[in-house]
C-alpha positions as a Markdown table, in Angstrom:
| # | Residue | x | y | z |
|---|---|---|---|---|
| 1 | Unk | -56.7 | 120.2 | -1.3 |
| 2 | Unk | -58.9 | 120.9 | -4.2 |
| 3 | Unk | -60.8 | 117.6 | -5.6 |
| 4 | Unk | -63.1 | 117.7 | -8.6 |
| 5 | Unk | -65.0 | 115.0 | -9.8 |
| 6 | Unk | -64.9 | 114.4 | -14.1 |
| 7 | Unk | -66.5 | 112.2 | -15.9 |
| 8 | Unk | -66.0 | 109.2 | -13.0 |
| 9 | Unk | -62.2 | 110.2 | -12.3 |
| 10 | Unk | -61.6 | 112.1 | -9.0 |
| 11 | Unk | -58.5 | 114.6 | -9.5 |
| 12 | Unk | -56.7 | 115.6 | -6.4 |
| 13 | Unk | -53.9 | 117.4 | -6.4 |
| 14 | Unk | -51.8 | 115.2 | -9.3 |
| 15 | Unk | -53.2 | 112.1 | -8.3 |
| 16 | Unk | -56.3 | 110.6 | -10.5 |
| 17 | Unk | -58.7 | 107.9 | -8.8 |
| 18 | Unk | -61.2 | 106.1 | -10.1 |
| 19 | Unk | -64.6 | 107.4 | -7.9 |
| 20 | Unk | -65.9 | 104.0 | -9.0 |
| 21 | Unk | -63.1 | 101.3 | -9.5 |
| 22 | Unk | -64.3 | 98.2 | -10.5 |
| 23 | Unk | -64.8 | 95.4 | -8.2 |
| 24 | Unk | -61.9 | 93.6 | -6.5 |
| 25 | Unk | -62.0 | 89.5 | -6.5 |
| 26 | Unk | -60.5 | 87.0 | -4.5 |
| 27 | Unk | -57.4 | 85.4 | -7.1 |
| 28 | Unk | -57.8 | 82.4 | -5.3 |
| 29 | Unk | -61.7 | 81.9 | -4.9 |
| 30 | Unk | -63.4 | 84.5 | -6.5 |
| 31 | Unk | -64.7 | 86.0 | -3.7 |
| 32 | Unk | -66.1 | 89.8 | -4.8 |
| 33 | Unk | -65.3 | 92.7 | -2.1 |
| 34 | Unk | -67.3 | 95.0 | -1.7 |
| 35 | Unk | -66.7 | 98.6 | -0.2 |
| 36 | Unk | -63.4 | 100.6 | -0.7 |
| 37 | Unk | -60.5 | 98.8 | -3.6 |
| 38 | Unk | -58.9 | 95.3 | -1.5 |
| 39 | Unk | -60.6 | 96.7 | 2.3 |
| 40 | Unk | -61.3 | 93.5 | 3.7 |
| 41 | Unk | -58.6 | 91.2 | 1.9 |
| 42 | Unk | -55.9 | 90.8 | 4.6 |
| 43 | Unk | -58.6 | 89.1 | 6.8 |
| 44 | Unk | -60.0 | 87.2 | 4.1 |
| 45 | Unk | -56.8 | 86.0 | 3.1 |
| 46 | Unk | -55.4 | 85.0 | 6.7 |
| 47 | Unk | -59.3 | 83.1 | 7.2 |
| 48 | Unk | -59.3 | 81.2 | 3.6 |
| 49 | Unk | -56.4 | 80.9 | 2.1 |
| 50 | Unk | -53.1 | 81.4 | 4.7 |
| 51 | Unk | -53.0 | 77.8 | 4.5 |
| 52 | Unk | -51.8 | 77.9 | 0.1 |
| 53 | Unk | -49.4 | 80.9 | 1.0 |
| 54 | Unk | -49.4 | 83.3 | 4.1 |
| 55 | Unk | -50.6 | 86.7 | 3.4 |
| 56 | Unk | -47.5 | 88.2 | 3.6 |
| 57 | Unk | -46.0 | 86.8 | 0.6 |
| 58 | Unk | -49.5 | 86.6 | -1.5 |
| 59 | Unk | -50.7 | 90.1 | -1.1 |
| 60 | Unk | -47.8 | 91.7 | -3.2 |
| 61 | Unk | -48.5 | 89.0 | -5.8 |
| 62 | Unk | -52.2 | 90.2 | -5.6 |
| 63 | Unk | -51.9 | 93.6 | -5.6 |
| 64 | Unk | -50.0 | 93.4 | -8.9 |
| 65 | Unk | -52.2 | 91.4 | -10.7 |
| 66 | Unk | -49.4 | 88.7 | -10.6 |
| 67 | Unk | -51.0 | 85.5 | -8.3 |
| 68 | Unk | -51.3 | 82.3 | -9.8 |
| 69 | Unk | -54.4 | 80.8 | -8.5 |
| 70 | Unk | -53.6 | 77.4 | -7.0 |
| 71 | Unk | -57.0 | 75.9 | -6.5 |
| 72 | Unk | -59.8 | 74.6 | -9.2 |
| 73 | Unk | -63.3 | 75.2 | -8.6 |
| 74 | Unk | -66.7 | 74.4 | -10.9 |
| 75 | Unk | -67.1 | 78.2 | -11.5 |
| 76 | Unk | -63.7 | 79.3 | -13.1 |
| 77 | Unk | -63.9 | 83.1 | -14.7 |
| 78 | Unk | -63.1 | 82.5 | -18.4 |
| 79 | Unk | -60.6 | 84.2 | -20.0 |
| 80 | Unk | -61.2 | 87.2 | -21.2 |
| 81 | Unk | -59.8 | 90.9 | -22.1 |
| 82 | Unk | -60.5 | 93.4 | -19.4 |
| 83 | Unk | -63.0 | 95.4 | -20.6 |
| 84 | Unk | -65.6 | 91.8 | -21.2 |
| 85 | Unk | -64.2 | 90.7 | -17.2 |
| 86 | Unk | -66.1 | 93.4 | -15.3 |
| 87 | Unk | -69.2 | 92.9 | -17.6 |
| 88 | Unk | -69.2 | 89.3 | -17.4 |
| 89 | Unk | -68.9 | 89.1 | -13.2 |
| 90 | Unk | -71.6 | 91.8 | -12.8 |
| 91 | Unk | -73.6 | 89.4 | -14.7 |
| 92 | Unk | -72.5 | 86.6 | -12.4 |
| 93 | Unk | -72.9 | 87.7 | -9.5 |
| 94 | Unk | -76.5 | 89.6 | -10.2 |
| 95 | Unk | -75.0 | 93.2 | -10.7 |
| 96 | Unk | -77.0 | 95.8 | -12.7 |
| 97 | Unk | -75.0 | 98.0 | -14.6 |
């Protein structure tokens, strides 16, 4: 299969990725992943958080953007529109764009 790479979007066939999505983070603690889209969240999950709601039942939640944190911490993301979000945790978390 033929896949081209334009202006950050990879084309394959008639599916379009993102060559560089941005990061993935923990809806419960903020964790970043880093690597490939949610690699790595099932066994964060089950470590961290299975206790709040088992994996199996938050990860559709996640996935869709849906998951209603359930903890507080000191560092809470504020709220903000999508395209501040990425900017402001790349700042956070020491990131240079």
């Amino acid at each position: 299969m033929l896949a081209l790479l334009l202006r950050g979007v990879r084309v394959s066939g008639l599916r379009m990725k993102r060559s560089s999505p941005e990061p993935r983070i923990c809806p419960e603690c903020r964790h970043v992943f880093q690597g490939n889209d949610w690699d790595g969240i099932d066994a964060h999950w089950r470590a961290k958080h299975d206790d709040l709601m088992r994996y199996k039942e938050a990860w559709p939640l996640t996935k869709s953007g849906q998951y209603k944190r359930t903890t507080q911490t000191n560092q809470t993301m504020p709220a903000l529109p999508d395209d501040e979000r990425v900017g402001w945790l790349q700042k956070r978390i020491g990131w240079l764009s």
